[in-house]
N, C-alpha and C positions, 0 to 999 in steps of 0.2 A: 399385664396391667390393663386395666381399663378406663379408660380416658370418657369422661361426663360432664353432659352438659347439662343445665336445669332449665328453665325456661317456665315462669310462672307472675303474673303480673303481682302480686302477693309478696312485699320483701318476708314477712313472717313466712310464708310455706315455705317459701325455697329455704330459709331460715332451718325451720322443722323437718325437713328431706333431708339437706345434707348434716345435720343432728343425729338424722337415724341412723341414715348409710352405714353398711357394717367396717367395722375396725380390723377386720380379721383379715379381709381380701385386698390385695394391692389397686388402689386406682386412685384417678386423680380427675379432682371439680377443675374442668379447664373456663370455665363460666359460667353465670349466673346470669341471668336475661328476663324483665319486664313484659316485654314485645313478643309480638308474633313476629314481626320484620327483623328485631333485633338476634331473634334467635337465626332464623334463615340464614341472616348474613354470617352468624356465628360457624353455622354449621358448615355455611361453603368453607370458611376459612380455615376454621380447627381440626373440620373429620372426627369429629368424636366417637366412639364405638358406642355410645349409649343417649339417648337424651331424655329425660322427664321433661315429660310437656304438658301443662293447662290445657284445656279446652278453651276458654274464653279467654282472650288477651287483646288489648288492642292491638293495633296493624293489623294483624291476620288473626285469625282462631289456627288452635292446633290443626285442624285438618286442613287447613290452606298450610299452617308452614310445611307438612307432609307433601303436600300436592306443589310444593317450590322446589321439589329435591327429584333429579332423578334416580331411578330405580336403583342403580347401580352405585350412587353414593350416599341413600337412604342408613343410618346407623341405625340398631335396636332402638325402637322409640316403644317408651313406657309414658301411654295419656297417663296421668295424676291427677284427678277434678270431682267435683264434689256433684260432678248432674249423670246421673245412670243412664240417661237418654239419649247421650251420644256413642254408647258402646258399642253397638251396631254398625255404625259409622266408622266407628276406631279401627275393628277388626276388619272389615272393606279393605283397608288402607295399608292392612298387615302389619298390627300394630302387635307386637310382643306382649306386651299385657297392659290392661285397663285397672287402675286403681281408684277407689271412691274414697273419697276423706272423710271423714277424718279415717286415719290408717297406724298401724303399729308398727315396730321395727320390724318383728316377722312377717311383716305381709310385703312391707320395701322388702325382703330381706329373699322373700320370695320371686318378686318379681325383678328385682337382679339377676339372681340366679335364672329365669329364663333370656333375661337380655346377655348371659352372658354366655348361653350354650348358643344363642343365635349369633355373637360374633365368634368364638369356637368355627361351629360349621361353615361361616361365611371366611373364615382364614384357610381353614381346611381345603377347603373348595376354592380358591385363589391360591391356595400350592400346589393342589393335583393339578390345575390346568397350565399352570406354571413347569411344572413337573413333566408334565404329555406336551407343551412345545419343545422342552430340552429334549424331549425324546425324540419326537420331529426331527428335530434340527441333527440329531446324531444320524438318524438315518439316514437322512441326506450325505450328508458326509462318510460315512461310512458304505453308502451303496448298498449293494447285497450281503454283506456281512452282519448285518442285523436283522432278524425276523419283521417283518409289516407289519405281523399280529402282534409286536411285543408292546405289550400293556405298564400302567404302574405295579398292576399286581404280579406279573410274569416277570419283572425287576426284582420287586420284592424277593417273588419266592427262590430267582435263581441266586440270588444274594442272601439269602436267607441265613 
């Protein structure tokens, strides 16, 4: 499941995004936010794995609410905005994908689909390291009965 947030000063946009959003893929609008501050706060609180974000909002602009998050609890952010002149900007910031409005189901439809291979990889990657401390931790325990060199993929294959 994917968990989103909108964040658009515009009641009709956010309105018209979560309209389009596909029917097909499991996920859930955990809020819908005016503010550039409102989202921020949103986002420390909910964790959302996705957020569509305006570029212009009062409190902050999109690229401050980015710049309010660290690296590390940053979700797929998809700017949504109707000015091609901050694209540049968006991607700096590592922004999954940049949307001009007006916009059609397939093209939300697309840029889901990359926010959602970017939280995919970003689970992935918080299980193998997950996975390589358990491993840590058995070696210690274990002492020399376990190889140094053993990997998740040397698990894998001797499990295989």
């Amino acid at each position: 499941m994917l968990r989103i947030l909108i964040a658009d000063d515009e009641p009709l946009a956010r309105e018209r995004l979560r309209a389009l959003l596909p029917k097909d893929i499991v996920l859930e609008v955990v809020g819908e936010y005016g503010s550039g501050t409102e989202a921020v706060e949103a986002i420390h609180r909910d964790k959302p794995d996705v957020v569509f974000l305006d570029m212009q909002m009062p409190g902050c602009d999109g690229l401050q609410v980015v710049a309010g998050l660290a690296p590390g609890e940053r979700p797929a952010v998809v700017f949504v905005t109707a000015h091609e002149k901050f694209a540049v900007d968006a991607f700096a910031v590592r922004a999954v994908d940049y949307v001009l409005k007006p916009f059609d189901r397939e093209r939300l439809g697309t840029a889901l689909e990359r926010a959602a291979e970017y939280v995919a990889a970003r689970r992935l990657g918080d299980l193998g390291s997950r996975i390589e401390g358990l491993l840590s931790g058995l070696r210690k325990l274990a002492g020399s009965r376990l190889p140094t060199t053993m990997s998740l993929s040397t698990l894998w294959q001797a499990n295989g």
